[in-house]
C-alpha positions as CSV (number, residue, x, y, z in Angstrom):
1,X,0.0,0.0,0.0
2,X,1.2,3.6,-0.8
3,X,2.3,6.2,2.1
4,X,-0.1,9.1,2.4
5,X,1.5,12.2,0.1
6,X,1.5,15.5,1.0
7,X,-0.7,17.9,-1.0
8,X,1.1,21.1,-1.2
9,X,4.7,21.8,-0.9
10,X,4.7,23.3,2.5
11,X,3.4,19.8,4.0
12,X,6.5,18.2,2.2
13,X,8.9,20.1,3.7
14,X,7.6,20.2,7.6
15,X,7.6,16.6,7.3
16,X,11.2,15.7,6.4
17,X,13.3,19.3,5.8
18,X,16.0,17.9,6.9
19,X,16.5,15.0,4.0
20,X,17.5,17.2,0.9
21,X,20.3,18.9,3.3
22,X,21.8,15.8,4.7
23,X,21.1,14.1,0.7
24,X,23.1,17.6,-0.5
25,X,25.7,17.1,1.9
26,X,26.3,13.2,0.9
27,X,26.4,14.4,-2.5
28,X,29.4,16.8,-2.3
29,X,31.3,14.2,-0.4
30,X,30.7,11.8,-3.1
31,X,32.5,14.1,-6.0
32,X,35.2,14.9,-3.9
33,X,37.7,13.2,-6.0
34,X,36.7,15.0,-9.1
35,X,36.0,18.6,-7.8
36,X,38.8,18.3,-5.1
37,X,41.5,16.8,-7.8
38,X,42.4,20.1,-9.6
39,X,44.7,21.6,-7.8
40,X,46.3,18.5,-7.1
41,X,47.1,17.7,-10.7
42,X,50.6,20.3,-11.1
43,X,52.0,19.4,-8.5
44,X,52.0,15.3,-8.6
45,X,53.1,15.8,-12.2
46,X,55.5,17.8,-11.4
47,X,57.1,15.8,-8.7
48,X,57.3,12.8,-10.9
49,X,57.4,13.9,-14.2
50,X,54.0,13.0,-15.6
51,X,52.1,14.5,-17.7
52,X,48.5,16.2,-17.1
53,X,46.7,13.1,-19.3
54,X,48.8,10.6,-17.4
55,X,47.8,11.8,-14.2
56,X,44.6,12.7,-15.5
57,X,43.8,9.0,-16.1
58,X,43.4,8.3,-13.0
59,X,40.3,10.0,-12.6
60,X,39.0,8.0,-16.1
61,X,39.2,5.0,-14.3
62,X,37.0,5.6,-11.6
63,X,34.4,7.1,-13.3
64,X,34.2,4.4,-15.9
65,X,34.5,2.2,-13.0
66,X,30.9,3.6,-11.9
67,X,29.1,4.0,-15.3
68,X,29.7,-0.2,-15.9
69,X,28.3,-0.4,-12.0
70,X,26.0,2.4,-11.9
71,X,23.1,0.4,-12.9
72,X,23.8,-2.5,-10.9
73,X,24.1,-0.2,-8.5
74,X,20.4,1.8,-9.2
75,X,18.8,-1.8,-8.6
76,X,20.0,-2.1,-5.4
77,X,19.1,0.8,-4.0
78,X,15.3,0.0,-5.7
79,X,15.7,-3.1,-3.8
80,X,17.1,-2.2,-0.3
81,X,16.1,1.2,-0.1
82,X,19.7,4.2,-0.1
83,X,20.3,4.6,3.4
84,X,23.2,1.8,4.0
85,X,24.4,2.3,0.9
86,X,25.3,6.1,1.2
87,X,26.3,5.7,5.0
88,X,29.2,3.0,4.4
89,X,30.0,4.1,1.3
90,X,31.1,7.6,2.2
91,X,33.2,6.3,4.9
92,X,34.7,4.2,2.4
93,X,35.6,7.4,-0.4
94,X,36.9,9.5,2.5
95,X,39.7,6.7,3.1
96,X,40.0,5.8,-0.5
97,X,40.6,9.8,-1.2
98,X,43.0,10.5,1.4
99,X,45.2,7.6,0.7
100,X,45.8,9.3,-2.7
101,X,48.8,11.2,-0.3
102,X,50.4,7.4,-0.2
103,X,51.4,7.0,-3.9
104,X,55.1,6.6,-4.5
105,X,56.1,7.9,-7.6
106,X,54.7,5.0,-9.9
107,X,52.0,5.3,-12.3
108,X,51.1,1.4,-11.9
109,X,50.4,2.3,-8.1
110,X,48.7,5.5,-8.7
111,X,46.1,3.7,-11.0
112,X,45.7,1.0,-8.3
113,X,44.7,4.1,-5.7
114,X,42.1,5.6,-8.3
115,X,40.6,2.0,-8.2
116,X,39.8,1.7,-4.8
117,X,38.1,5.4,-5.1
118,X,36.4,3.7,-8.0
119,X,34.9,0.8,-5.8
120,X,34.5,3.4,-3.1
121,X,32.6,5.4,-4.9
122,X,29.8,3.4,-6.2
123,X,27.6,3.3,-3.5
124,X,27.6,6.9,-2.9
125,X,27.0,7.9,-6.2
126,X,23.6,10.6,-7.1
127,X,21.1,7.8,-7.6
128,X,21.6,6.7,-4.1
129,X,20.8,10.9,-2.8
130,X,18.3,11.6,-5.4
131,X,16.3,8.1,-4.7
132,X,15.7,9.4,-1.1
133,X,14.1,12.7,-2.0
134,X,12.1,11.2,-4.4
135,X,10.2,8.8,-2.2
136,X,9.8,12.1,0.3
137,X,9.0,15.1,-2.7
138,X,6.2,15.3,-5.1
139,X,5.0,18.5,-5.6
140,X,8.2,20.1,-4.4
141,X,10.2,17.6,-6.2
142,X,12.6,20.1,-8.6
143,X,13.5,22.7,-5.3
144,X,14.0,19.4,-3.2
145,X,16.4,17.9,-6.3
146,X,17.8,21.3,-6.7
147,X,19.1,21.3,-2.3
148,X,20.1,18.2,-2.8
149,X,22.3,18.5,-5.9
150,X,23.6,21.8,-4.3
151,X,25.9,19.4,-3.0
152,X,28.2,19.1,-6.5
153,X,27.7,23.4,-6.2
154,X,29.0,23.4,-2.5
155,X,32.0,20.6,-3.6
156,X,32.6,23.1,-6.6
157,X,32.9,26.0,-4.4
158,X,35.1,24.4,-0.9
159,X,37.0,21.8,-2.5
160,X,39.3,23.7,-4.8
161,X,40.7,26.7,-2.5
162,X,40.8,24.2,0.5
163,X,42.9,21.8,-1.2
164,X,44.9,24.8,-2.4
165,X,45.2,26.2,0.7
166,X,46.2,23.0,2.4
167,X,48.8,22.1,-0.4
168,X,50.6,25.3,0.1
169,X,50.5,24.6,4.1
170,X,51.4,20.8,3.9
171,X,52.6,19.6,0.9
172,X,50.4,17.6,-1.4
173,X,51.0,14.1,0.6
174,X,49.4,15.7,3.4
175,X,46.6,17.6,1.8
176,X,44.9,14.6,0.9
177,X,44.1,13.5,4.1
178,X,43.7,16.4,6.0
179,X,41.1,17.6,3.0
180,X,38.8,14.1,3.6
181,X,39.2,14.6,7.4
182,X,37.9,17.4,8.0
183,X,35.0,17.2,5.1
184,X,33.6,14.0,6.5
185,X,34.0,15.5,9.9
186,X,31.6,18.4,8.8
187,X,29.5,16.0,6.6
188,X,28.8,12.9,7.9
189,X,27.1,13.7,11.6
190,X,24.3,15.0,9.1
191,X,23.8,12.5,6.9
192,X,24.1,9.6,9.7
193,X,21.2,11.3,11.4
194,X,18.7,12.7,9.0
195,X,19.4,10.6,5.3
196,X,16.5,8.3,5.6
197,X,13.9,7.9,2.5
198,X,11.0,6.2,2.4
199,X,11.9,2.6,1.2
200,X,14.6,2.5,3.8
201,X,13.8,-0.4,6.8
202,X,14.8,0.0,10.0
203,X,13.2,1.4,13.1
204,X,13.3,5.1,12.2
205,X,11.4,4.5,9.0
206,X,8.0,6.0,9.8
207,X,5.1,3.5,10.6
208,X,2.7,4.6,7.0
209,X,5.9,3.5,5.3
210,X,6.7,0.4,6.2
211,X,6.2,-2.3,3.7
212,X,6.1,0.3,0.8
213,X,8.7,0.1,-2.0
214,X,9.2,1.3,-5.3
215,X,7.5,-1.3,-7.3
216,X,4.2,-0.7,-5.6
217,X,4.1,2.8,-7.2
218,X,3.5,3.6,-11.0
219,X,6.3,3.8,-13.3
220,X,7.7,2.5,-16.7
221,X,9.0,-0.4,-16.7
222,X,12.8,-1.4,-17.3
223,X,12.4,-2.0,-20.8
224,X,9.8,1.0,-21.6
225,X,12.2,3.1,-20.3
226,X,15.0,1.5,-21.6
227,X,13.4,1.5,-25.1
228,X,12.0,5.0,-25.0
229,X,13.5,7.9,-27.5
230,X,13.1,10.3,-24.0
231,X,15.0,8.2,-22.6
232,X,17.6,8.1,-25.7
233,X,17.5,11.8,-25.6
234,X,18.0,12.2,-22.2
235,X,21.0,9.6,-22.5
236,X,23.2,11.4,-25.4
237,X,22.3,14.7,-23.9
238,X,23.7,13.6,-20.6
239,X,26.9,12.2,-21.9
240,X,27.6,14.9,-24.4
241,X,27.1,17.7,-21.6
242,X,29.7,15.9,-18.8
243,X,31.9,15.4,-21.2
244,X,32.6,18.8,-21.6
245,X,31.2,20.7,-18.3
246,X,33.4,18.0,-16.4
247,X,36.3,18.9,-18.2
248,X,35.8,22.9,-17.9
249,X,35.2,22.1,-14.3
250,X,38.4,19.7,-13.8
251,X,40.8,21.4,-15.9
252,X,39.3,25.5,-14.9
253,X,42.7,26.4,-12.7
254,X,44.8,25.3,-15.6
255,X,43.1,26.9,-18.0
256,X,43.2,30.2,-15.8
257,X,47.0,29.7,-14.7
258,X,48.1,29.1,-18.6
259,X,46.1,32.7,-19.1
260,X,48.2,34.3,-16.6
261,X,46.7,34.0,-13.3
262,X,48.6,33.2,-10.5
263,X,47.7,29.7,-8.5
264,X,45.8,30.8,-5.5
265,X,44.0,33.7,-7.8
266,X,43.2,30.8,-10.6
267,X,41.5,28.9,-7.0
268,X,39.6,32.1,-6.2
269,X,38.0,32.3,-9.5
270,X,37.5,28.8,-10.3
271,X,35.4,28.9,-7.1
272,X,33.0,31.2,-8.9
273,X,31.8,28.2,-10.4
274,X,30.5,26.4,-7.4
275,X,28.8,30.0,-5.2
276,X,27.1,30.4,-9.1
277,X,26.1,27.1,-9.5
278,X,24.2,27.6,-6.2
279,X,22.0,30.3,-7.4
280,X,22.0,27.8,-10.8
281,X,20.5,24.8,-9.3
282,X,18.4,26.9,-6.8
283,X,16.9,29.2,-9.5
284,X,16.7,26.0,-11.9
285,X,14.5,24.2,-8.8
286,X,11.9,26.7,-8.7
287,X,11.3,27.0,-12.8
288,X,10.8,23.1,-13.2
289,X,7.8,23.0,-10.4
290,X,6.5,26.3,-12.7
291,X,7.6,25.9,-16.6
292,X,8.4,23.0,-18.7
293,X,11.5,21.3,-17.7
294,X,12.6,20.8,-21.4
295,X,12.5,24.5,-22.1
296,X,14.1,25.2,-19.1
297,X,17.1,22.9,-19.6
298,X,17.3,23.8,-23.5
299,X,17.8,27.7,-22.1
300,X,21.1,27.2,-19.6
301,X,22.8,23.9,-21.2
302,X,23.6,26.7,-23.9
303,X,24.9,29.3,-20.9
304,X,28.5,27.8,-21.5
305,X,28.9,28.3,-25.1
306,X,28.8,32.3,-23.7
307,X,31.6,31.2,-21.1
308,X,33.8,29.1,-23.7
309,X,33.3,32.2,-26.0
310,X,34.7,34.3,-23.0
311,X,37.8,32.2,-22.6
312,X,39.0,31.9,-26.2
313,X,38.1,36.0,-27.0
314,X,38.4,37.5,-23.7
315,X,42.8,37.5,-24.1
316,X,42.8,36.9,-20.0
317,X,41.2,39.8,-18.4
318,X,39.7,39.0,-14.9
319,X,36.5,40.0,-16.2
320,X,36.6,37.5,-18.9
321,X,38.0,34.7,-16.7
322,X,34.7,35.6,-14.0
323,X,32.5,35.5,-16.4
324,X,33.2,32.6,-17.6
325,X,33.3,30.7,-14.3
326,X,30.2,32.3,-13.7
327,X,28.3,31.1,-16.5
328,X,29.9,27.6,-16.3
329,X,28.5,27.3,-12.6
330,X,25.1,28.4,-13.8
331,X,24.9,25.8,-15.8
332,X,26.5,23.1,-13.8
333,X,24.1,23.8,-10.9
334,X,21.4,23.0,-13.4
335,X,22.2,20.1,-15.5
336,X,21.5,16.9,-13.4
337,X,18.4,18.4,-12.1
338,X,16.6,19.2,-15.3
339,X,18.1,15.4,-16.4
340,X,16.5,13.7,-12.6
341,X,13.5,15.4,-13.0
342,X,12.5,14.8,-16.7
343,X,13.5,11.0,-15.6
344,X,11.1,11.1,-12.6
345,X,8.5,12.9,-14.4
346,X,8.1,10.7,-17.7
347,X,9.0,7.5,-16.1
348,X,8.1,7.4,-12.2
349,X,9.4,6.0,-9.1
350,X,9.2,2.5,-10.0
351,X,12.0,2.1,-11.7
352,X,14.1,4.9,-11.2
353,X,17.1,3.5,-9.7
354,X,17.4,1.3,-12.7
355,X,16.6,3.7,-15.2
356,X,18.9,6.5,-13.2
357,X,21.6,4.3,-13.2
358,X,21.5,4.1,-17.0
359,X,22.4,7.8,-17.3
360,X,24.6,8.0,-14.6
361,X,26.2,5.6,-16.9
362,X,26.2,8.8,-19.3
363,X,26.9,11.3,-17.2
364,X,29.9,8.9,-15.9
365,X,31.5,7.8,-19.5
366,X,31.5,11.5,-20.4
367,X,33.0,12.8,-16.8
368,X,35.5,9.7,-17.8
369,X,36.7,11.0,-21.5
370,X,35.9,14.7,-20.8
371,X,39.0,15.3,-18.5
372,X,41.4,13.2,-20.6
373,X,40.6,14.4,-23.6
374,X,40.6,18.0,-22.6
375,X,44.6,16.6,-21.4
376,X,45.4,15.1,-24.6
377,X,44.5,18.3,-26.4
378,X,47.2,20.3,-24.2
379,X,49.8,17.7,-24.3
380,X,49.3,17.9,-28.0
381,X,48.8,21.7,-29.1
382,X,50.0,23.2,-25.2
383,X,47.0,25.1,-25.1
384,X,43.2,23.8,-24.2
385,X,42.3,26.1,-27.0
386,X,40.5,23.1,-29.3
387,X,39.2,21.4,-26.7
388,X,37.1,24.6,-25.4
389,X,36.3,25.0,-29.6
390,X,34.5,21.4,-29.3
391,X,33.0,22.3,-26.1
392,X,30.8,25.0,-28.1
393,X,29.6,22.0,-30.7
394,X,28.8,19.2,-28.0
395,X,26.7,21.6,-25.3
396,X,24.7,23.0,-28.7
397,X,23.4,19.5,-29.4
398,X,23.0,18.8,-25.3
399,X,20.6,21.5,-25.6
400,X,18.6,20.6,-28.8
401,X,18.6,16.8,-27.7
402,X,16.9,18.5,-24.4
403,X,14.2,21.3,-26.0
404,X,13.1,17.8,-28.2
405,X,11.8,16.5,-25.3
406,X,7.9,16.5,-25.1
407,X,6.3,19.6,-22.9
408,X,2.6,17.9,-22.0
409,X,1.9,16.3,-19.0
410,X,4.4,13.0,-18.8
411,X,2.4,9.4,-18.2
412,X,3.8,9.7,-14.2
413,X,3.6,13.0,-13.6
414,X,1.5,12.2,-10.0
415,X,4.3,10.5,-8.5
């Protein structure tokens, strides 16, 4: 039998206001090692003599690491509800980060390190936070997804001067560490007490829940999903978009610092990204609940063509280099909730671990090739010129394959 829903928006949120914060929270722990890697990357190649793709690398592997397991990954969490996965499994990624500081000089053993974050990481990954809010959020849904995924915004905005900061006050060894320390210090009390959704057992779920999971409520099935040209749209545009936001986001000190900017000052505005992806996913939360999603994500996946333009024609000013970052965190505070929320709103809850875990697979192939290839086109031309020239061509189609997307009312659009 279903659990009583909330009618308005205001019910929603007295009754658990607590579970997009603790789900945000888990979120920005669970991209620490690709937000919190930057500023890491010049000076382990530079102690050993590697070059930005070979160090780079490391962060393919764990990302195609999660888009083979995402979808085993989504079925689990339909099955046994998110709660004990995203507990254990941040505890796991906070060791598997820190002992990054451990690797000695060879490539072989730096691999081997990005594979444990790889394991680590696929039981914290977004389908495990965004499942949660689901159960809880109807009406509300898009501002609920946007607090949640303000966690990518918040990791965006901390990760790269802290790491910074701590490299120039420790060394990189100890950064590592130190960083997941005192993140999962400020992090995890939260989640541990208030991440609970609806399908999770155990004696704090509440008593109208128990016995409900997600196949009891309507939905697509596996296959209609699977099968579904949404569902194909939503797929390319997904992996098109990461490829390149990712790589902005990964590569965004280097790209400053080879423009002129000094480290710290390349930090400083590459945090732009993560305070303007705030107001992105915040602002982006409140136009899905009141205007067609597809519309709204056609409109800011095309924000970073401005802030690639902005980069190759601006010749380095600080204005250019802000606005850029600013644009960029617009649209990265808006992409994977336009992407959840067209899933959950043409598909349902049935499924959506499953069918989320197929575009994480997406989003996870193009945060994998993204970075590297965005590497390969400095080793090659020693400037990420090209690579910010085929960022223009990929987030056009992103947004076309988006604004195809029906605008009527979607077969689920109850639950």
């Amino acid at each position: 039998m279903h659990a009583p829903t909330p009618s308005t928006a205001r019910e929603e949120w007295r009754r658990t206001p607590l579970l997009p914060v603790a789900a945000g929270l888990g979120y920005a722990t669970s991209v620490i090692h690709i937000y919190g890697i930057g500023p890491f990357y010049g000076p382990v190649a530079a102690q050993f003599g590697w070059s930005r793709t070979e160090v780079t690398f490391g962060l393919t592997i764990a990302t195609l690491v999660q888009a083979v397991g995402g979808v085993f990954i989504g079925l689990a969490v339909d099955r046994f509800g998110p709660r004990r996965f995203g507990v254990a499994g941040l505890v796991l990624l906070g060791l598997a980060f820190a002992a990054l500081g451990s690797t000695d000089g060879s490539l072989l053993n730096w691999y081997l390190l990005w594979g444990l974050i790889a394991l680590a990481a696929l039981p914290v990954q977004a389908s495990v936070w965004t499942s949660a809010v689901a159960s809880r959020f109807t009406v509300s849904r898009g501002m609920a997804f946007a607090v949640t995924l303000c966690g990518a915004s918040i990791a965006a905005g901390v990760f790269p001067p802290m790491a910074t900061a701590l490299i120039g006050a420790l060394g990189w060894r100890a950064a590592f560490p130190v960083q997941a320390a005192i993140w999962l210090a400020i992090a995890f009390p939260v989640i541990f007490v208030f991440f609970h959704g609806r399908y999770d057992t155990g004696r704090r779920q509440k008593t109208e829940d128990r016995g409900t999971k997600p196949a009891d409520l309507p939905g697509a099935s596996l296959r209609e999903g699977l099968t579904s040209s949404v569902y194909h749209r939503l797929f390319i545009a997904s992996l098109l978009f990461t490829f390149t936001i990712i790589a902005l986001v990964v590569h965004f000190t280097a790209i400053l610092g080879d423009s002129g900017a000094s480290p710290m000052a390349a930090a400083g505005i590459a945090s732009f990204i993560g305070w303007f992806s705030l107001a992105g996913r915040l602002g982006t939360g409140m136009l899905l609940d009141r205007m067609p999603a597809s519309l709204v994500g056609a409109a800011v996946f095309l924000l970073p063509v401005l802030g690639c333009l902005l980069l190759l024609l601006g010749g380095g000013s600080f204005a250019a280099m802000a606005g850029a970052s600013a644009l960029i965190g617009l649209t990265l505070g808006a992409e994977i909730d336009v992407v959840v929320y067209l899933l959950t709103r043409h598909f349902g809850l049935r499924h959506f671990g499953g069918l989320y875990g197929g575009l994480l697979a997406a989003l996870s192939i193009g945060t994998a090739l993204g970075p590297l290839a965005a590497a390969q086109v400095f080793d090659r031309t020693g400037s990420y010129s090209g690579f910010l020239w085929l960022a223009l061509g990929f987030m056009a189609a992103s947004s076309i394959a988006i604004g195809s997307l029906p605008r009527g009312r979607a077969a689920y659009t109850a639950h």
